[in-house]
C-alpha positions as CSV (number, residue, x, y, z in Angstrom):
1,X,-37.1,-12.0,26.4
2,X,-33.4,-13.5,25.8
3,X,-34.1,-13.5,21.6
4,X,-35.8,-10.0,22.2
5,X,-32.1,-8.4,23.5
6,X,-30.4,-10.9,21.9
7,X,-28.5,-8.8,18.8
8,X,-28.8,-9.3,15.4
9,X,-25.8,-11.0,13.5
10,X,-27.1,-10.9,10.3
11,X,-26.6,-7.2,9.9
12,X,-23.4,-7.3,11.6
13,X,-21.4,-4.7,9.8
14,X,-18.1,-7.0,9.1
15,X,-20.2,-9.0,6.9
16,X,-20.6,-6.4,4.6
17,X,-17.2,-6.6,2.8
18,X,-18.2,-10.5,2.5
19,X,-21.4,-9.9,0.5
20,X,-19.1,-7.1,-1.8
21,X,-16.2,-9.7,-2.5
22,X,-19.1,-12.4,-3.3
23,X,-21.0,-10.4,-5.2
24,X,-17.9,-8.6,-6.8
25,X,-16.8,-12.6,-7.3
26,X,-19.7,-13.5,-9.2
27,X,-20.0,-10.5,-11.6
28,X,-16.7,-10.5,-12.4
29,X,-16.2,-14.8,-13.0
30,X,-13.8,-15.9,-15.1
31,X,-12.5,-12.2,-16.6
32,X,-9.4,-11.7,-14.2
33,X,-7.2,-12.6,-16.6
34,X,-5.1,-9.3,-18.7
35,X,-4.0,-9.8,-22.2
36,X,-1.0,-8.3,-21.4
37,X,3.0,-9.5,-21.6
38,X,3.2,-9.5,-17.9
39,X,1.2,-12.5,-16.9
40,X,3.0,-14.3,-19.4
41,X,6.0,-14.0,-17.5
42,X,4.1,-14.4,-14.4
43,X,2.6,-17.4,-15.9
44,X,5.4,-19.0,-17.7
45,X,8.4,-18.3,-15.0
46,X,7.8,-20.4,-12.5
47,X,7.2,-23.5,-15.0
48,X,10.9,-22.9,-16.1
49,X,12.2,-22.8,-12.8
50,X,10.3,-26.5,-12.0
51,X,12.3,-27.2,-15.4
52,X,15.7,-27.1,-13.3
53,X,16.3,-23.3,-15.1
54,X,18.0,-21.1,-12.3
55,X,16.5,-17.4,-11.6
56,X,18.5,-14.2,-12.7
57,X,21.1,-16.9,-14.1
58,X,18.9,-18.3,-17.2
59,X,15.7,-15.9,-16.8
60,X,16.5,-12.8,-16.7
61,X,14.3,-11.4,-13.9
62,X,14.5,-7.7,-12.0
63,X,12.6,-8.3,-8.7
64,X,14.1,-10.5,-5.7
65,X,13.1,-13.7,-6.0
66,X,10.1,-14.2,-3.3
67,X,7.5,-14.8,-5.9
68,X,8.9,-16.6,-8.6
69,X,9.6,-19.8,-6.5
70,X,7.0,-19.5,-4.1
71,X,4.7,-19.6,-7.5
72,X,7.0,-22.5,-8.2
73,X,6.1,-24.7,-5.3
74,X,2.8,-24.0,-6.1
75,X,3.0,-25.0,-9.6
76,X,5.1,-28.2,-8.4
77,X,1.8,-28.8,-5.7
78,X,-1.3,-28.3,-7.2
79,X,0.3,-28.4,-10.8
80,X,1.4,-25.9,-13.2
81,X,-2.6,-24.5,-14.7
82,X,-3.5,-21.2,-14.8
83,X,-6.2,-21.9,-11.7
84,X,-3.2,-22.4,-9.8
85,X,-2.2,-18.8,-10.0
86,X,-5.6,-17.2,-9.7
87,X,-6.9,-19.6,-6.7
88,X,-3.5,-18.1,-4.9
89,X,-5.2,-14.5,-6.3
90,X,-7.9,-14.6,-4.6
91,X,-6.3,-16.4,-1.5
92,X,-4.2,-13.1,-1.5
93,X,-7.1,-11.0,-1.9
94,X,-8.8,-12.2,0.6
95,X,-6.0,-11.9,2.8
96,X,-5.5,-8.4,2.1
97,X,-8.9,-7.3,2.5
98,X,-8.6,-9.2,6.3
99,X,-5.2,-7.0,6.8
100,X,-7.0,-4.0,5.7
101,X,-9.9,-4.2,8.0
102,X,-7.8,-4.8,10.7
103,X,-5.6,-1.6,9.8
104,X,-8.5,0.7,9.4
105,X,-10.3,-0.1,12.2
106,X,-7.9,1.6,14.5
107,X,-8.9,4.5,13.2
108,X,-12.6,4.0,12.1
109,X,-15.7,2.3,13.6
110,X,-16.6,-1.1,12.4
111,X,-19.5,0.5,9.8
112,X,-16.7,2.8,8.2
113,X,-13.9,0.4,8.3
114,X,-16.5,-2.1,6.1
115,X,-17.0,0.7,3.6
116,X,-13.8,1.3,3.5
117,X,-12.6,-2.3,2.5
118,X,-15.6,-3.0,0.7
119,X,-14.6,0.1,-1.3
120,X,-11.2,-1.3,-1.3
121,X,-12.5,-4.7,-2.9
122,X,-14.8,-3.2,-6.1
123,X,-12.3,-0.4,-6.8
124,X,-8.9,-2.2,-6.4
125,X,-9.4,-5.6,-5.9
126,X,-11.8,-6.6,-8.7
127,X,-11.2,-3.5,-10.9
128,X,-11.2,-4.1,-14.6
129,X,-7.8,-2.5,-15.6
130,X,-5.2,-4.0,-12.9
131,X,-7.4,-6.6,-11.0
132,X,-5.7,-8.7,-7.7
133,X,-7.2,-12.0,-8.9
134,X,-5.0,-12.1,-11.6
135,X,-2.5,-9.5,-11.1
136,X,0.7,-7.6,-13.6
137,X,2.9,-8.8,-10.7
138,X,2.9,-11.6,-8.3
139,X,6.3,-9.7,-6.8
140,X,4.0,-6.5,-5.8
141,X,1.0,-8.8,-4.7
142,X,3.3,-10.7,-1.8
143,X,5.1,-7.6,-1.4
144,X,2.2,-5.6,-0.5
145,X,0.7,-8.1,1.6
146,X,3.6,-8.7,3.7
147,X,4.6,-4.5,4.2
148,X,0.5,-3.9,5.4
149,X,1.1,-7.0,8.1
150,X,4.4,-5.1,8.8
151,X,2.2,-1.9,9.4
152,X,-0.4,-4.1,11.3
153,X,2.4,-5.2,13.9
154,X,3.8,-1.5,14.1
155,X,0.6,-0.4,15.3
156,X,-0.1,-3.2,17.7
157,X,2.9,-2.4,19.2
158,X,2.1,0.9,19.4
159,X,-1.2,-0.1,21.5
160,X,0.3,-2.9,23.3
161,X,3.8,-2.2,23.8
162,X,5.2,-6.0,23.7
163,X,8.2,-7.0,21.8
164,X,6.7,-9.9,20.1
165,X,5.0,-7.3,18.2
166,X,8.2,-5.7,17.0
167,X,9.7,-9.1,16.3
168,X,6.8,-10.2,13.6
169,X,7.5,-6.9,12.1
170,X,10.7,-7.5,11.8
171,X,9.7,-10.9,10.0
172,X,7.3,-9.3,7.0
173,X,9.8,-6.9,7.1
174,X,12.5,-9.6,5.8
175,X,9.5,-11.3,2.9
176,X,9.4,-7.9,1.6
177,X,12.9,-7.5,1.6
178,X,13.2,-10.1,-0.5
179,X,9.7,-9.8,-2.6
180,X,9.9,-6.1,-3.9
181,X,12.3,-3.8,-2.8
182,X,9.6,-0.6,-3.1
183,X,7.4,-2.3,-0.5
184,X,10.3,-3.1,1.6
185,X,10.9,0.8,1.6
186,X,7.3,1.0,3.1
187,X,8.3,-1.5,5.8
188,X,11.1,0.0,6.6
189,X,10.7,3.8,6.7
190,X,7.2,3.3,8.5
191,X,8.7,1.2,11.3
192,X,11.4,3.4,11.7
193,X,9.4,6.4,12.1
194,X,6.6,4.9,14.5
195,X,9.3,3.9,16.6
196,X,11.5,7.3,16.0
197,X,7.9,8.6,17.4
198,X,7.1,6.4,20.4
199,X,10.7,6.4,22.1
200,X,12.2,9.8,20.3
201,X,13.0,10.8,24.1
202,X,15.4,7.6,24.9
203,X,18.1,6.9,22.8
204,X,18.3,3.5,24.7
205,X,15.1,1.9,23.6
206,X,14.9,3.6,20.7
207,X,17.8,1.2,19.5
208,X,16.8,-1.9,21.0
209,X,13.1,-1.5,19.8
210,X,15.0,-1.2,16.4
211,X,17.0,-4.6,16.8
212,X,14.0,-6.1,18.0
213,X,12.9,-5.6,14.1
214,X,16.4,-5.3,12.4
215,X,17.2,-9.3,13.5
216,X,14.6,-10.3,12.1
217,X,14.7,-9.1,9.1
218,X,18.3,-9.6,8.4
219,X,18.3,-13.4,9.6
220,X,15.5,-13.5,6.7
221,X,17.1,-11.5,4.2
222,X,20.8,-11.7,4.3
223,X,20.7,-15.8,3.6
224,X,18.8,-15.6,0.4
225,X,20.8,-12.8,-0.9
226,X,23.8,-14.3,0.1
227,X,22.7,-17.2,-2.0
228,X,22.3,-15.7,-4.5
229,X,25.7,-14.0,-4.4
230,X,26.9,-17.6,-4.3
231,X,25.6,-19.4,-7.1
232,X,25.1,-16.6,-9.4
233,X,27.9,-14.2,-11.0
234,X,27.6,-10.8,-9.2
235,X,27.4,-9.4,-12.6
236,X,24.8,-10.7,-13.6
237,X,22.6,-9.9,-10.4
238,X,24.0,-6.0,-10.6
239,X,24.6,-5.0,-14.0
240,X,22.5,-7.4,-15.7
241,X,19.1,-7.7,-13.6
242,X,20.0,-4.2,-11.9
243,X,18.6,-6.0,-9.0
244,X,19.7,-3.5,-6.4
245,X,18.7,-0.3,-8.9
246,X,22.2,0.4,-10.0
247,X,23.5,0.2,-14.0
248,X,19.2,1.1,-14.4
249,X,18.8,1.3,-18.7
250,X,18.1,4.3,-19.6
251,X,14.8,3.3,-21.0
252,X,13.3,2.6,-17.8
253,X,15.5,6.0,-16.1
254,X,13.2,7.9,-18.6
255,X,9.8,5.2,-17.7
256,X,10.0,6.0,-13.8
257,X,10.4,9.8,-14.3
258,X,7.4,9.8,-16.1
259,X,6.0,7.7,-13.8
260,X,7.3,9.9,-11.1
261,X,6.2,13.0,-12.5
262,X,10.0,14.4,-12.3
263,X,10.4,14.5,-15.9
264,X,8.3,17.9,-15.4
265,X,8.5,18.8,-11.9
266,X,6.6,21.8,-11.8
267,X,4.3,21.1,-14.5
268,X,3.3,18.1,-12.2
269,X,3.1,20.0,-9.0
270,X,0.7,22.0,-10.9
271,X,-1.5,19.4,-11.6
272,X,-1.0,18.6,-7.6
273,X,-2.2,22.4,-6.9
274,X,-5.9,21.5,-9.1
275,X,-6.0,18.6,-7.4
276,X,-5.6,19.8,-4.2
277,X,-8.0,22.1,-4.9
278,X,-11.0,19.7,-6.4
279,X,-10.2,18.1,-3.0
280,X,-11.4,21.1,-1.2
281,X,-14.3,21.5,-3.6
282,X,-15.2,18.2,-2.3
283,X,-15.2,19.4,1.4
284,X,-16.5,22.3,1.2
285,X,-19.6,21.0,-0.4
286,X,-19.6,18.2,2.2
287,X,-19.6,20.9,4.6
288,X,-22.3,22.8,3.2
289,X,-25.2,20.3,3.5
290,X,-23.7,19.2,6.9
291,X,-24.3,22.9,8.0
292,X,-27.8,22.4,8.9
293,X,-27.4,25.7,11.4
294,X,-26.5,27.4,8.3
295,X,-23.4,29.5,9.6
296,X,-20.3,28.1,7.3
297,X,-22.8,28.4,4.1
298,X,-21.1,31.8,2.8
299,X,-17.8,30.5,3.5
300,X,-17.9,27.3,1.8
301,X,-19.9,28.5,-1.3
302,X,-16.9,31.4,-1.7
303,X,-13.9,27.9,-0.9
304,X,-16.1,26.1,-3.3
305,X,-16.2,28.4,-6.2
306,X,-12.6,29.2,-6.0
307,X,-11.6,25.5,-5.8
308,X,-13.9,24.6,-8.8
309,X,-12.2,28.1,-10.5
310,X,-8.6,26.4,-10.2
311,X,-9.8,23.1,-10.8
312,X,-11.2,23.9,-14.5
313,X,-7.9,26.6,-14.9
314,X,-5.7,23.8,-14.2
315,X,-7.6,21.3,-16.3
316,X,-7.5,23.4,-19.3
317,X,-3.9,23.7,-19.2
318,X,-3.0,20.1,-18.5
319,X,-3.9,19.0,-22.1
320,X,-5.4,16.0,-21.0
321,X,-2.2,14.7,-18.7
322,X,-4.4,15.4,-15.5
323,X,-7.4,13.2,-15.6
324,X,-9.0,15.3,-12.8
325,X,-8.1,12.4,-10.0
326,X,-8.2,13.9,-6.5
327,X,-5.7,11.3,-5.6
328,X,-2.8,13.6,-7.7
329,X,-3.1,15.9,-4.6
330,X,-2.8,13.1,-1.6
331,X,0.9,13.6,-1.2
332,X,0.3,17.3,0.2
333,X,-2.6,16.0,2.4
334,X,0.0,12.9,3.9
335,X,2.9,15.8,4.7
336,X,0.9,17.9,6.4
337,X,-0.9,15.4,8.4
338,X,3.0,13.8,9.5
339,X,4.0,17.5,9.8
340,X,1.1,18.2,12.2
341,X,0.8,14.6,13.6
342,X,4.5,15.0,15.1
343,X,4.3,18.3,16.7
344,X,1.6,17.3,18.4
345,X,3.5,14.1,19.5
346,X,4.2,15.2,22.9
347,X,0.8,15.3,23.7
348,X,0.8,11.5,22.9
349,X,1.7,10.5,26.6
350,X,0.2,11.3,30.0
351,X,2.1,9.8,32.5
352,X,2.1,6.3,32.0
353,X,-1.0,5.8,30.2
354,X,-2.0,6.0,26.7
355,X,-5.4,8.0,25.9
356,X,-7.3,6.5,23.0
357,X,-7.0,10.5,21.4
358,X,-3.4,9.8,21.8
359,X,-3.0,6.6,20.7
360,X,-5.5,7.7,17.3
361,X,-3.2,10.6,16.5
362,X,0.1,7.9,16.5
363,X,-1.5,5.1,14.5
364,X,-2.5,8.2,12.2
365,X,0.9,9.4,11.8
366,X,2.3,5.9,11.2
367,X,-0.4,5.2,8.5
368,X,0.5,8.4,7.0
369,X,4.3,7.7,6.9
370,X,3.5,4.3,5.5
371,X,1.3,5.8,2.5
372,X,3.5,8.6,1.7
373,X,6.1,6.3,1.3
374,X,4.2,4.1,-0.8
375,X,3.6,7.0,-3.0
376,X,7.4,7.6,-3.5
377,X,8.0,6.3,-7.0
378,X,4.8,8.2,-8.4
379,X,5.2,11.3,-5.9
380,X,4.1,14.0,-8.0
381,X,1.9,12.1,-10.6
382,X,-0.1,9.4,-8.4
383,X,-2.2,7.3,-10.6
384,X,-5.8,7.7,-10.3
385,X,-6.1,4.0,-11.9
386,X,-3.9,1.9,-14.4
387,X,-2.3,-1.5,-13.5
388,X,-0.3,-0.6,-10.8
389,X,-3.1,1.7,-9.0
390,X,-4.2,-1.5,-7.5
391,X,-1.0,-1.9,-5.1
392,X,-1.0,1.5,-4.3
393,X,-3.9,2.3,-3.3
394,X,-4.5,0.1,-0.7
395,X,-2.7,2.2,1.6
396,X,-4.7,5.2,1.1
């Protein structure tokens, strides 16, 4: 009777994104590494800095220097080969597929939150064009791991309430401070507004809960920088490595518009509008064969035909620039969910306890802060693949 009841592991839904990242592992072996001039440098600089060459100084480098000498003691370890690099790749990988499960699963079941990082390894993890294993940019690859553990500790705060929460925050808060300063933007802004949104109401704890992550980060951040300001020529650190984003070439000024999509603003919030509405296309056919009582089906054929109407309309015009991606459009989806999320904050508390409706609609919100943010530098042109996709994504 015992083994009758007793429930069966093996199709234990968390084992699911283990079989993909095996599976994904063996199909994939041995074709992680991109011909590209990036891994060079990813490959080559931390072998000069073993060589006694000093970061910024003799290599000229643009991201703070996290990566490049934690690749270094790596190198200086296990020994300067190219397994060294993609053994700490999958490591990483790994890592962030563990942070990602753990993030999602606030907000989904376990079933969903497998899909969801299982989805997250064969599309982003292992994809062809940009893979994790061996990716453009060790920087973004710490950097990206560190701001999701900073997310991970925002919302166990928000569930638990304890300090120590705050106060590990505040530590991946300071690695991405000093790993890539775009990440470190998603740290910030997200722990900033999940506590702007828990204690909006008390001025008090609203500024201690800050310090409680501020220290932290500082006492990380403010020693290495000040290093560097003390062995290295200030020049060289601002205008030369534009470190900080200032005395930015105009080469790359022109790159990250593009990237951006604010070289053409409202050419690229056109392309937003058709992807917005394939989204809806999406939905509404979702909707239609969920309707099995057959009482939305008028309404959702006429959504769907006008989506698919703008869709094609806005594809014809976009001379090939829009690649149909729903993904252009997830800005507008992540305002409106912080726009609703918030004025529905007061709701959030009842007395002193939390509901779990409650405490869904805050880790919502603070996921949705920390994606929009991540979406910044490609606001209104959000890549529906490409090298850089990879980091991205994982907060969508």
């Amino acid at each position: 009777m015992r083994s009758a009841t007793k429930p069966n592991r093996l199709f234990d839904p968390r084992y699911l994104p283990v079989f993909t990242f095996g599976l994904m592992t063996f199909i994939s072996w041995r074709r992680w590494t991109p011909l590209i001039v990036d891994l060079g440098r990813e490959m080559d600089l931390p072998y000069r800095l073993l060589t006694g060459e000093l970061l910024y100084r003799d290599i000229h480098f643009t991201y703070p220097p996290f990566a490049p000498y934690f690749n270094a003691l790596l190198y200086e370890i296990f020994g300067a080969h190219l397994d060294t690099l993609i053994v700490s790749g999958f490591i990483l990988s790994i890592l962030l597929s563990i942070i990602c499960y753990r993030i999602s699963h606030r907000i989904l079941p376990k079933f969903e939150s497998s899909i969801t990082v299982s989805l997250i390894i064969i599309l982003l993890v292992f994809k062809p064009h940009g893979n994790l294993i061996q990716p453009y940019s060790f920087s973004a690859h710490y950097a990206a791991i560190f701001s999701l553990l900073t997310l991970l500790f925002v919302l166990r705060y928000a569930e638990k309430r304890q300090k120590v929460e705050l106060i590990f925050a505040g530590i991946f808060t300071g690695l991405t401070l000093i790993s890539k300063h775009e990440f470190s933007l998603v740290a910030i802004v997200s722990v900033c507004a999940a506590l702007i949104y828990l204690h909006s109401n008390d001025v008090k704890v609203l500024i201690t809960r800050l310090l409680y992550v501020g220290v932290p980060a500082a006492l990380i951040s403010f020693p290495i920088y000040g290093l560097l300001f003390y062995l290295i020529d200030w020049r060289i650190l601002i205008v030369d490595c534009h470190l900080f984003y200032t005395h930015i070439p105009k080469s790359l000024v022109i790159y990250n518009q593009f990237r951006s999509g604010f070289d053409h603003p409202l050419y690229s919030f056109f392309q937003m509008i058709g992807a917005f509405a394939f989204s809806l296309g999406i939905l509404s056919l979702i909707v239609f064969f969920s309707d099995f009582a057959k009482k939305l089906r008028r309404k959702t054929i006429l959504i769907l035909a006008i989506s698919l109407i703008t869709t094609f309309i806005i594809l014809f015009f976009s001379f090939g620039d829009w690649e149909g991606s729903p993904l252009r459009a997830m800005p507008i989806f992540l305002l409106a969910t912080i726009i609703y999320q918030w004025f529905k904050r007061n709701e959030n508390t009842s007395g002193s306890t939390r509901s779990s409706e409650s405490l869904h609609r805050t880790f919502i919100f603070i996921l949705s802060v920390g994606a929009l943010t991540a979406l910044f530098r490609v606001l209104l042109r959000v890549p529906g693949g490409g090298f850089a996709g990879s980091f991205l994504s994982n907060y969508l």
